[in-house]
N, C-alpha and C positions, 0 to 999 in steps of 0.2 A: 576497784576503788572508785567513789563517787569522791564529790566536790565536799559533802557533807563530812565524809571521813578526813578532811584536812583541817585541821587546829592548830598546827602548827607548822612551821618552816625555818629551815635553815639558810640561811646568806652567805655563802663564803669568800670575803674577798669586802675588805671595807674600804675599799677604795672610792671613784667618784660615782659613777656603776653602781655599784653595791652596795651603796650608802641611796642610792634613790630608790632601789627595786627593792631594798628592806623596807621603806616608806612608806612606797606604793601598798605594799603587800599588807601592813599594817594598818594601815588606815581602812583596811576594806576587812577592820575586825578582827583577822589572824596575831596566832603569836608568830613572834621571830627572832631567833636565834643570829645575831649579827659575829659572824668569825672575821677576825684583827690575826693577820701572822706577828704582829709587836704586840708584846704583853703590852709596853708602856700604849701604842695605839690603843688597845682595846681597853684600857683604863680610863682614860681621855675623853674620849669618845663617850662611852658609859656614864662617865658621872657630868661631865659637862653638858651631853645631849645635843652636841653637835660636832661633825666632823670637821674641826678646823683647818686640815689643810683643803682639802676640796670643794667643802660648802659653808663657810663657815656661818650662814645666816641663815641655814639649813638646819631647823630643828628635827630632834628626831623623834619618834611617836613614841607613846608611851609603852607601849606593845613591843616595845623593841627592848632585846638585852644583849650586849654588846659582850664578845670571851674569846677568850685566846685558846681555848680548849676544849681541842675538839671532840671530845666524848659529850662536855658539856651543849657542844651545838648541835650534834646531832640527837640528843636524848628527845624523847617520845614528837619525833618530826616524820610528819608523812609526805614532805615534797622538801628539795633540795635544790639552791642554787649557786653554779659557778660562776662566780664573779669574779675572779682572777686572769692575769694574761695568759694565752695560750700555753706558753712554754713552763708554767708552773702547775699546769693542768697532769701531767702526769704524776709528779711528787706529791700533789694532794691527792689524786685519786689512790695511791698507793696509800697513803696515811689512814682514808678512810675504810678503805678497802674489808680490815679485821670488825671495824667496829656499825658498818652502815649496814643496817637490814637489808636484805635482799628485795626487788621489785619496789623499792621507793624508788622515785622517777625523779632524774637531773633534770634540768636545766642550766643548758649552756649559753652562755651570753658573749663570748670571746669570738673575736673574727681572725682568721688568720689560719698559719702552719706550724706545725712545732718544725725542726729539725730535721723529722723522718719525712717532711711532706704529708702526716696528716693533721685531716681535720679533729675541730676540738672533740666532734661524737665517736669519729673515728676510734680517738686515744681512749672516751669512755669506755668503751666497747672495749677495749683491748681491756682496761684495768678492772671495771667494773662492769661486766659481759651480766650480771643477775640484775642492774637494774637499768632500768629502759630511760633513756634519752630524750630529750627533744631540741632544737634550736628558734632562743629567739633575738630576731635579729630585725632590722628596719633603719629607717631612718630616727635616731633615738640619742641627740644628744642631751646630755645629763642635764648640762647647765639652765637648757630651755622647757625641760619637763620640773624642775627645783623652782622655775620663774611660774607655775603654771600655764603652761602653754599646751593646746591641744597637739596630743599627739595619738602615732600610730606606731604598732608592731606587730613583725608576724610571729609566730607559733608553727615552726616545721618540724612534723613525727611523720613517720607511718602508721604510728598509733591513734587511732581515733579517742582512746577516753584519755591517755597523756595531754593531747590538744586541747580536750575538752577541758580536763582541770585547769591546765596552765591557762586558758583562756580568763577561767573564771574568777580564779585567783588575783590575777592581774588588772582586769578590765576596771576601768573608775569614770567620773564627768569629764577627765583630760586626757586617759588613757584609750583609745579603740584597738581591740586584740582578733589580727584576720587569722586564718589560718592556711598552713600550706602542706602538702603530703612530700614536695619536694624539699624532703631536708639535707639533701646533699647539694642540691643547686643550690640553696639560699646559702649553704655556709662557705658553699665558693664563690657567689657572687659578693660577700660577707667580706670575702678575704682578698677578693684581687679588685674590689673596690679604694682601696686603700692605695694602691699603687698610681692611679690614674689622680686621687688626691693629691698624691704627691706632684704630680706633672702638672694640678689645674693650680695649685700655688706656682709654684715657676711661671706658669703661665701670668697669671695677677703681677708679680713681682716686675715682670718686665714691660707692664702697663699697655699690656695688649688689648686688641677692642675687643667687642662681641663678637664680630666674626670668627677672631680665632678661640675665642673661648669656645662658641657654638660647635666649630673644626675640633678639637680635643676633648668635649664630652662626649660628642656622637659618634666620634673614633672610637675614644674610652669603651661606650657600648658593645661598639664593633667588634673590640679583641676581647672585651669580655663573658660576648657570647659566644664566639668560635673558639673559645679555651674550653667555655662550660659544655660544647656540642662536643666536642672530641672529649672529656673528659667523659663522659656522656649523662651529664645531667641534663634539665629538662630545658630548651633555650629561653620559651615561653615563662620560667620563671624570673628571668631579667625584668620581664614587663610590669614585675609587682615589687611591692615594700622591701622586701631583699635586695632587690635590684634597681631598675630604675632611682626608687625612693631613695634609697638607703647611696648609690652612688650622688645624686643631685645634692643633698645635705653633706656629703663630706669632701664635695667639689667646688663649694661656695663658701661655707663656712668658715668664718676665722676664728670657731671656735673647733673645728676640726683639728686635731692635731697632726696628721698627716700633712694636711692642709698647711697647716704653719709650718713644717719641719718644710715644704715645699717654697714658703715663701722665703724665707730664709737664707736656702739653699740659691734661690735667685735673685739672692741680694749681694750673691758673691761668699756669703758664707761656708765654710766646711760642711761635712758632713756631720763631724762630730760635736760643731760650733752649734750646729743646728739644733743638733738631737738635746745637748747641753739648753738651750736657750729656753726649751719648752718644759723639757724638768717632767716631763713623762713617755711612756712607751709608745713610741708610732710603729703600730707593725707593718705598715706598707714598706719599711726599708727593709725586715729580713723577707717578708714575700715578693719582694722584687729581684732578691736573688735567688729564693726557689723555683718560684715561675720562670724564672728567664732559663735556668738547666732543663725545667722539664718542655717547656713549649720548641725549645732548639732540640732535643730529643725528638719529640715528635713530629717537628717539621712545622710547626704553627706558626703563622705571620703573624708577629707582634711588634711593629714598629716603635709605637710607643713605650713598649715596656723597654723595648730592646734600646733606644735613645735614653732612656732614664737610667737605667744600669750602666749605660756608656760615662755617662756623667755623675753618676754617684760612685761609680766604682772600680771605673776605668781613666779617670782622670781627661777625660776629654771635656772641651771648652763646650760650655752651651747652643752657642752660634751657630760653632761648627759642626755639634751635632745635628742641630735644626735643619741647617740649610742639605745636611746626605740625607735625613726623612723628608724633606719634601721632595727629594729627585729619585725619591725610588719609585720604580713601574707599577707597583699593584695601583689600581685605577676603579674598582667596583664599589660601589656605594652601601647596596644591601643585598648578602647572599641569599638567595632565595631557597635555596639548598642546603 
């Protein structure tokens, strides 16, 4: 498949995501197929021509046609994208499964774990093993690419002409699209990003300085590159858009939701006051209990995650979590190893 055989595309998932990447995609000429799981959503949407709960000043392109129906969305489309949360990633790929041509190429856009501990390409590959994958992932929130604002993302395949299209597809005057061969490191650094958001909100909420903000990103870094070495993706993909990037934007942000679900929580808030408060999906809270089962499995020092789950989920005071992570003995800065 070249760039030239794309005409069309599918979107599924009209959420706040999926409502910019239909946009993006449109504007650069393509048709696009925008899937709504609510008929009333995808009615809405369609004739109004903006998504008003997510974006409501967010017009949408002409090129766009918004359906609840998914024969209708995949009809004559040669690229396909997941814009939905991880955990609904296998019931739609099941749905599509009878009716998607073989060898059109996903795109997954979800960070995170389902339940079984995999990732989003993982569950493609289980459900839809005949068409090829990619992830993209970066520092990419919605509301500031809706604002025009310059932005970046990666493109991780194995596949050399997968990357190539989605590159191409994608790329505009606000958009720049890198690409990466590690698409298992990006969707883990993708995924256990979110966790350390969570920590750098509590962190804010307690009006801590730079120093200790400085101490819990570079930590953050820390465990989540000795997660992604024993997992054994590539560590050196930490150092790009997947990583680094992609953690600095969901660690500062107040429009991160992990982030908020984080500040919340260190305002004294519940868990579920929290989650309640921001009125959408932070998946740093179910990958903060999958990673903590598997890194104590494998023997992985992760202080910070292990302090966050103490406190989300074990009922322990913040304080007193803080003050047992700072008297614990690990003392190395950066393994070289």
């Amino acid at each position: 498949m070249k760039l030239s055989d794309v005409r069309s595309v599918a979107v599924f998932g009209c959420g706040s995501f999926g409502t910019v990447v239909a946009n993006l995609i449109a504007s650069n000429g393509l048709k696009v197929n925008l899937w709504a799981r609510s008929q009333d959503v995808a009615m809405s949407v369609q004739n109004d021509r903006i998504n008003k709960r997510y974006h409501p000043k967010y017009e949408l392109h002409e090129n766009i046609t918004v359906t609840n129906d998914l024969k209708v969305a995949v009809t004559d489309v040669q690229l396909v994208f997941f814009a939905v949360p991880i955990n609904a990633y296998s019931e739609l790929a099941h749905n599509l499964k009878p009716i998607l041509m073989p060898d059109i190429p996903i795109v997954s856009t979800a960070k995170g774990f389902d339940e079984r501990f995999l990732l989003p390409s993982q569950v493609l590959k289980e459900k839809l093993p005949d068409n090829p994958n990619c992830t993209m992932s970066g520092p990419n929130i919605a509301a500031e690419i809706v604002s025009g604002d310059i932005t970046a993302t990666v493109v991780a395949s194995r596949c050399n002409w997968v990357r190539s299209i989605v590159r191409e597809v994608l790329s505009s005057h606000i958009l720049r699209v890198y690409e990466n061969t590690d698409q298992f490191g990006v969707e883990l650094a993708g995924a256990l990003k979110n966790i350390y958001a969570i920590v750098s909100g509590m962190t804010e909420a307690s009006g801590a300085g730079q120093n200790t903000k400085s101490l819990i990103f570079t930590r953050g870094v820390a465990e989540m590159n000795r997660f992604c070495k024993e997992m054994g993706a590539n560590p050196m993909t930490m150092m790009g858009l997947g990583g680094i990037g992609d953690l600095f934007v969901t660690c500062t942000s107040p429009l991160s939701r992990n982030y908020r679900v984080g500040i919340e929580v260190g305002r004294g808030a519940t868990l579920d006051e929290a989650l309640s408060s921001i009125g959408q999906v932070a998946e740093g809270v179910n990958t903060t209990k999958l990673v903590k089962v598997h890194a104590d499995s494998m023997g992985i020092y992760m202080p910070l995650l292990s302090s966050l789950h103490a406190i989300l989920f074990e009922g322990c005071p913040i304080r007193e979590t803080v003050r047992k992570m700072m008297l614990s003995t690990h003392n190395v800065d950066v393994e070289m190893e």
